[in-house]
Kinemage of the C-alpha trace (Angstrom):
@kinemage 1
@onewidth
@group {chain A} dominant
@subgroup {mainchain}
@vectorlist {calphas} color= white
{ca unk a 1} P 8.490 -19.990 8.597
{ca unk a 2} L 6.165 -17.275 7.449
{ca unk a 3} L 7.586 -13.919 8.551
{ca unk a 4} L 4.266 -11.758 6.881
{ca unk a 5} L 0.872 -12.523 8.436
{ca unk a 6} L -0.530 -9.530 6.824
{ca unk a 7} L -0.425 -6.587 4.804
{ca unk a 8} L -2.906 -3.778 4.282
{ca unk a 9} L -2.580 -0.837 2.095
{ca unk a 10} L -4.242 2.203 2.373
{ca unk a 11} L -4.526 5.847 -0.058
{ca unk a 12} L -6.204 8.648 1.449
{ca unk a 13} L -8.647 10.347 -1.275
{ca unk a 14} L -8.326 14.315 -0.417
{ca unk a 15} L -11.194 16.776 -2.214
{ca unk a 16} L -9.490 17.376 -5.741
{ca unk a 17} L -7.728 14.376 -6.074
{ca unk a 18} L -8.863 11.778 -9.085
{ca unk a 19} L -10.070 9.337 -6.740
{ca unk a 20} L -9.703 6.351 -9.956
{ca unk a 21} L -6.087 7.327 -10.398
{ca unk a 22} L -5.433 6.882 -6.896
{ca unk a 23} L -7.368 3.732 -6.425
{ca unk a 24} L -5.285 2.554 -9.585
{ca unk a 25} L -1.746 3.444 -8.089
{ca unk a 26} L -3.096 1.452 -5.088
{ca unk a 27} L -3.615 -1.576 -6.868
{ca unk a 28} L -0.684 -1.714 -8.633
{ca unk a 29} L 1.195 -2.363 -5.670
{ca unk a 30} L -1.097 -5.949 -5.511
{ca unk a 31} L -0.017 -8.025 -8.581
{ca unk a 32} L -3.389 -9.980 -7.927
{ca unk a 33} L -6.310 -10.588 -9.575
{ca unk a 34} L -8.781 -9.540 -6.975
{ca unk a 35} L -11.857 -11.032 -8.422
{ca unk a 36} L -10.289 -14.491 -8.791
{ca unk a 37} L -8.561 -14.070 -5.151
{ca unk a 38} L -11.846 -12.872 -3.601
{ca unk a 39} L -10.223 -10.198 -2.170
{ca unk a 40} L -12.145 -6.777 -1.780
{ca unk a 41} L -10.541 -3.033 -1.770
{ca unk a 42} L -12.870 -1.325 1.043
{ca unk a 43} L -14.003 2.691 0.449
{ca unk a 44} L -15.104 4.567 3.715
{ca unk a 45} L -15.723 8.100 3.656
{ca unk a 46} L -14.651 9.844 6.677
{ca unk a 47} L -16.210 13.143 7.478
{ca unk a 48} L -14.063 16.160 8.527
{ca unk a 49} L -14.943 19.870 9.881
{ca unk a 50} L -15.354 21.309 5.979
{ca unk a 51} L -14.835 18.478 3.829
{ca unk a 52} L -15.054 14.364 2.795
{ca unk a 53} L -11.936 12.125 2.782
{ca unk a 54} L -11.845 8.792 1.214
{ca unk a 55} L -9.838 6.045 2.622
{ca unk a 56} L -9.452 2.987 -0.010
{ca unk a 57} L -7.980 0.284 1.937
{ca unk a 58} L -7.078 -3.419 0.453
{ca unk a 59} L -5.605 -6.291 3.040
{ca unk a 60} L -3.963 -9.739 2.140
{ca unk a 61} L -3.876 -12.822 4.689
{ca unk a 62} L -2.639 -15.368 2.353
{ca unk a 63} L 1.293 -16.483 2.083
{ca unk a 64} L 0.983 -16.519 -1.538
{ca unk a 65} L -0.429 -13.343 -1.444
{ca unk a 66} L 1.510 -11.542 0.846
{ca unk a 67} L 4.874 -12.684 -0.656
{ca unk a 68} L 3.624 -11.804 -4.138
{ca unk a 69} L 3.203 -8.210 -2.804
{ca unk a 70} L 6.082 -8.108 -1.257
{ca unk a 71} L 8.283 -9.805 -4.262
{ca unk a 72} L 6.465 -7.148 -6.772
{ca unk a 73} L 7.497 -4.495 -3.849
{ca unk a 74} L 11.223 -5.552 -4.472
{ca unk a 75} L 10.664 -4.708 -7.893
{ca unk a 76} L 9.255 -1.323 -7.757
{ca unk a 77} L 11.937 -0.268 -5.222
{ca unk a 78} L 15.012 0.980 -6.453
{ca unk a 79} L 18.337 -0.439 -5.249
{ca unk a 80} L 18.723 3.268 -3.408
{ca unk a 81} L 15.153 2.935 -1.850
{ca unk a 82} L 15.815 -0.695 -0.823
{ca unk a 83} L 19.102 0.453 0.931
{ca unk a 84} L 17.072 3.538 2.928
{ca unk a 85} L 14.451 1.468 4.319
{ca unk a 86} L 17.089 -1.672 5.505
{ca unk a 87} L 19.157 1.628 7.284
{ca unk a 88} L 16.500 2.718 9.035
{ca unk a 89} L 15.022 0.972 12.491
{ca unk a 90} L 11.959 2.999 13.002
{ca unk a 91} L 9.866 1.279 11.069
{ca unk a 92} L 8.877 -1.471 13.415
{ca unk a 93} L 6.941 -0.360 15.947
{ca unk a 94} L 6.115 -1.785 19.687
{ca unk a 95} L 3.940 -4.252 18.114
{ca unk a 96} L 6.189 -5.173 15.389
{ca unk a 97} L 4.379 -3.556 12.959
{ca unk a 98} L 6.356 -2.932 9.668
{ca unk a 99} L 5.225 0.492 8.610
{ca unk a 100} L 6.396 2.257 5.259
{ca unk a 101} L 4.989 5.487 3.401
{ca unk a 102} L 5.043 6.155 -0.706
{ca unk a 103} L 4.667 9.194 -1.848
{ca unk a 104} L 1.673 9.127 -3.883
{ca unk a 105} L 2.609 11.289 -6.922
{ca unk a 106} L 4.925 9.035 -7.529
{ca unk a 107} L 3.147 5.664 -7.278
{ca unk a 108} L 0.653 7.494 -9.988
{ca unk a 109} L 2.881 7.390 -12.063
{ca unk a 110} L 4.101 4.332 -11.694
{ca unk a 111} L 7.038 4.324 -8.988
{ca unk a 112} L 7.479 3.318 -5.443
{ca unk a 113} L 9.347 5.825 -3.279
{ca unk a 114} L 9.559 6.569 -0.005
């Protein structure tokens, strides 16, 4: 039974902000090789009042993909991280959409927390 159809990714690229370090940290939650897996990380520029924002986005369909994610997820995760997110129930929403946030200074450097 596959319990993960999808899951998409996605770093938002503020003015300031190294937009190669963040599209790094983004890929290193993917354990893929994209160009062998044909998979594409989108870039759209969205257009505020004073300023640009860059979204970089990457999506995986696949089983094999979407459990590698998730098993290279695990890993990142700390045991204390892993316990927060199975305590908490607001993650799913209506839809049951899974929905978790990383803070992004961290996943620059190489961590995954919420």
């Amino acid at each position: 039974m596959r319990y993960v159809h999808t899951i998409t990714a996605n770093v938002f690229v503020k003015p300031g902000e190294d937009e190669a370090r963040l599209k790094d940290a983004l890929l290193s939650l993917f354990p893929l090789d994209l160009d062998k897996e044909k998979l594409k990380l989108q870039r759209t520029v969205a257009e505020g009042f004073d300023n640009k924002i860059i979204i970089l986005e990457l999506a995986v369909y696949k089983e094999r993909h979407t459990k590698a994610v998730l098993d290279h997820l695990k890993q990142l995760l700390g045991e204390e991280q892993k316990k927060l997110l199975a305590n908490q129930e607001n993650r799913v929403d209506d839809d049951c959409y899974f929905y978790l946030r990383l803070d992004k200074s961290s996943l620059i450097d190489g961590k995954a927390e919420l």
